[in-house]
C-alpha positions in Angstrom: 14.9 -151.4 -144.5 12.1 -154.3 -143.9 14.1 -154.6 -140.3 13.7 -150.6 -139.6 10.0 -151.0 -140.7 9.4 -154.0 -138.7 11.4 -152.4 -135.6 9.3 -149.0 -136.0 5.7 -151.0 -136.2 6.9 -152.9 -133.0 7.5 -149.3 -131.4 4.1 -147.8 -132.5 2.5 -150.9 -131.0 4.2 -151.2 -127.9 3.6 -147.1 -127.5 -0.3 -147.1 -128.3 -0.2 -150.4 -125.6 1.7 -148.5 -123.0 -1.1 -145.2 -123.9 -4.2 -148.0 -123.6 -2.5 -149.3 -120.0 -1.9 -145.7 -118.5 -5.3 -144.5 -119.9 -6.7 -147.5 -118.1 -4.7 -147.2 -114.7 -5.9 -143.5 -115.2 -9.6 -144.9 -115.1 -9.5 -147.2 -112.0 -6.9 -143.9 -110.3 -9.9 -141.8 -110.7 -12.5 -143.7 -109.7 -10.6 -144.7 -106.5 -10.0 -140.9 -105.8 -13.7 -140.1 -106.7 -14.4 -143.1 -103.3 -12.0 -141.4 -101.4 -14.4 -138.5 -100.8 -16.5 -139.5 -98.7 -13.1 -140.4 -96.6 -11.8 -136.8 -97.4 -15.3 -135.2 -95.9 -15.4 -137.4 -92.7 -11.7 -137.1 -92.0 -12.1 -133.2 -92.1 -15.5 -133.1 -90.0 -14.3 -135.8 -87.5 -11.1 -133.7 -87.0 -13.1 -130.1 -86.1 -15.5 -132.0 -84.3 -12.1 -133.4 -81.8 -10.2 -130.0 -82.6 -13.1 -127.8 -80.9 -12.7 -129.3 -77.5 -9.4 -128.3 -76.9 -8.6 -124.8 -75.5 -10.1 -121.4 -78.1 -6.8 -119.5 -78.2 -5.2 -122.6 -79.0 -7.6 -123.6 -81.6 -7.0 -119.9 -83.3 -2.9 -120.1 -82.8 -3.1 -123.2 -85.2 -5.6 -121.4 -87.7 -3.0 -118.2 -87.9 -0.6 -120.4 -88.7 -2.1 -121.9 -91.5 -3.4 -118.1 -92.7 0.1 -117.0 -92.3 1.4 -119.2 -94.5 -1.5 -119.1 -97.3 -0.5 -115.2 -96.7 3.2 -115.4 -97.2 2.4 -118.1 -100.2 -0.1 -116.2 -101.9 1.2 -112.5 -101.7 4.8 -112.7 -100.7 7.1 -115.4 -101.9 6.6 -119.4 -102.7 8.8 -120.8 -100.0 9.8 -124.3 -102.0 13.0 -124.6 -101.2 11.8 -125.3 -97.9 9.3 -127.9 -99.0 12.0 -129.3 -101.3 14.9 -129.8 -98.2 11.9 -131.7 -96.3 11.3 -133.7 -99.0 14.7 -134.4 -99.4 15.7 -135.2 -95.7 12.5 -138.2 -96.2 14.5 -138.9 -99.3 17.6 -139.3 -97.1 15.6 -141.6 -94.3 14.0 -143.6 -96.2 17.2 -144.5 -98.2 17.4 -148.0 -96.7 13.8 -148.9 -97.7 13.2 -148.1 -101.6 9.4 -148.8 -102.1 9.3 -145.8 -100.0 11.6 -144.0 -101.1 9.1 -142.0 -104.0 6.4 -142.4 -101.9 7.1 -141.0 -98.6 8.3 -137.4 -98.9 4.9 -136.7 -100.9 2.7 -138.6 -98.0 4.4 -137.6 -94.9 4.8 -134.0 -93.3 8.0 -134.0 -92.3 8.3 -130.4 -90.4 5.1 -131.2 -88.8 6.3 -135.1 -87.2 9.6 -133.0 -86.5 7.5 -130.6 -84.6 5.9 -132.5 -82.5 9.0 -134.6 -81.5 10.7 -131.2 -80.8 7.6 -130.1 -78.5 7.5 -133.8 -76.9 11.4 -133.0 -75.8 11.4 -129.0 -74.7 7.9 -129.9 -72.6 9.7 -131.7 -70.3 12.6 -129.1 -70.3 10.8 -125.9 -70.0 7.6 -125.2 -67.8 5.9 -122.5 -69.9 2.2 -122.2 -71.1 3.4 -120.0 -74.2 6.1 -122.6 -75.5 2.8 -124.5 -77.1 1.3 -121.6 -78.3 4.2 -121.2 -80.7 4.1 -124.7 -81.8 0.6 -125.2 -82.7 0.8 -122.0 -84.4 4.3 -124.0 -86.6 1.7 -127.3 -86.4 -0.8 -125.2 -88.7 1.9 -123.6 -90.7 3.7 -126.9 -91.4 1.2 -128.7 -92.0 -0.6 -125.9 -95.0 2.7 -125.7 -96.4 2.8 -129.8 -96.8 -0.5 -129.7 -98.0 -0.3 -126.5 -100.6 3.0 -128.3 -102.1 2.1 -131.8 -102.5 -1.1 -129.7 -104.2 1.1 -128.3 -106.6 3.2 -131.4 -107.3 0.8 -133.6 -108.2 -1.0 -131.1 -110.0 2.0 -130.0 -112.5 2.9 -133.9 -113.6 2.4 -134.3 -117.2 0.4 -137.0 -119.0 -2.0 -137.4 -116.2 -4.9 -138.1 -117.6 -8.7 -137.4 -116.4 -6.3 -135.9 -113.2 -6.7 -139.0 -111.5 -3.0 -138.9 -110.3 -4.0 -135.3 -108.8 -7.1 -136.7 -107.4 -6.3 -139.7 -106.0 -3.0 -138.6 -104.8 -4.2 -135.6 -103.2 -6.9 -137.3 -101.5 -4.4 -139.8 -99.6 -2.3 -137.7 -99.1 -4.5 -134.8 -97.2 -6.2 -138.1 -95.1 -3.3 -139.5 -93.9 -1.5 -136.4 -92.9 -5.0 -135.3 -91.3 -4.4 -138.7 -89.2 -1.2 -138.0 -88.2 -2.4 -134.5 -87.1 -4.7 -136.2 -85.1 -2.2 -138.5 -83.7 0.2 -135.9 -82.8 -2.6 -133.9 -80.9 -4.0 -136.2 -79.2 -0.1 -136.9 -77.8 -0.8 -133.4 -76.3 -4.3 -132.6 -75.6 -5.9 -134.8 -73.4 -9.4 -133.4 -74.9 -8.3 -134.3 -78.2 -9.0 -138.4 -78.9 -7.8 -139.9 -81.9 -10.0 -143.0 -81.5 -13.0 -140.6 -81.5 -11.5 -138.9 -84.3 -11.1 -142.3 -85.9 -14.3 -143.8 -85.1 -16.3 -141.4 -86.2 -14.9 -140.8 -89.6 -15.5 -144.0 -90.6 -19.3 -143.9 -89.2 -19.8 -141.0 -91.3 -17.8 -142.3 -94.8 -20.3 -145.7 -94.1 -23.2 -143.5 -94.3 -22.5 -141.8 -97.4 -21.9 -144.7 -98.9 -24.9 -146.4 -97.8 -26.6 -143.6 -98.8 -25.3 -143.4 -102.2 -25.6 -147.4 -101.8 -29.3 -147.1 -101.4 -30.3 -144.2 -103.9 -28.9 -146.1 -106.3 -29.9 -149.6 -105.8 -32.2 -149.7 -103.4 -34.7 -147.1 -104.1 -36.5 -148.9 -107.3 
């Protein structure tokens, strides 16, 4: 009996331990998604800024695509199974490295890289202004679907206290795929510059954070 006790007090404490650590990752999770916002801004204003200069139709092929599939999501039918078989082919890839093995299907857009390989290969096959009309229309409606599912993911994870997994998580993950966006367009679009794109998200993140920086510290 003294054993069972003993054994039992040893479980409560290593359990209220194990709460204390997660509650405290959960802390230091948040705040770092709560920096990530100036990041999150920047990124997205950097990217419109670079996306304007290419060609108008273009520009509205890529936002049909993403209203398509907020229209098809929201009204029609949830398409995971095809966010599920993307995941699973990074699964499959990324087999031989296991750090990134958890990691990867949530922070990479699979369809969307595949895309633009596909384009990068029928381009130099077939001559025709319409062939990437259809695939920045796919760009925008891979890329929404990515997006709206790594959402929902992180956002139904239990235990995940003050959200900061969802915040955090969400954050990186909408940056770096709006880098790799900006990487595959600028493969395309000779208007499009990804050091541009880079160079001026960063400038704009710095500011915030100055300004914050100085409101706070500066102005007493």
């Amino acid at each position: 009996m003294e054993k069972k006790e003993s054994l039992k007090k040893e479980n409560n404490s290593a359990a209220k331990i194990s709460g204390l650590s997660n509650k405290a990752f959960g802390i230091i999770k948040f705040i770092l998604g709560i920096c990530l916002l100036p990041f999150v801004y920047s990124s997205s204003v950097s990217f419109l800024s670079e996306f304007t200069l290419i060609n108008k139709l273009l520009q509205n092929y890529f936002w049909w695509g993403v209203i398509s599939l907020l229209i098809i999501y929201l009204i029609i039918w949830e398409p995971t199974i095809i966010y599920v078989r993307g995941q699973k082919l990074v699964e499959i890839f990324f087999t031989f490295f296991k750090p990134l093995v958890k990691v990867a299907p949530a922070l990479l857009p699979v369809y969307t890289i595949v895309l633009f390989i596909l384009y990068s290969l029928l381009s130099f096959i077939f001559k025709s202004d319409s062939l990437i009309k259809h695939f920045i229309f796919l760009f925008g409606f891979s890329m929404a679907l990515h997006l709206i599912f790594s959402a929902k993911t992180l956002r139904s994870k239990q235990g995940d206290f003050l959200k900061a997994n969802y915040i955090f998580g969400f954050f990186l993950v909408y940056i770096i795929n709006l880098i790799l966006l900006a990487f595959g367009l600028n493969l395309i679009f000779k208007e499009f510059s990804v050091v541009n794109f880079i160079n001026q998200s960063f400038q704009i993140a710095n500011n915030i954070f100055y300004a914050v920086f100085k409101q706070f510290f500066l102005n007493k």
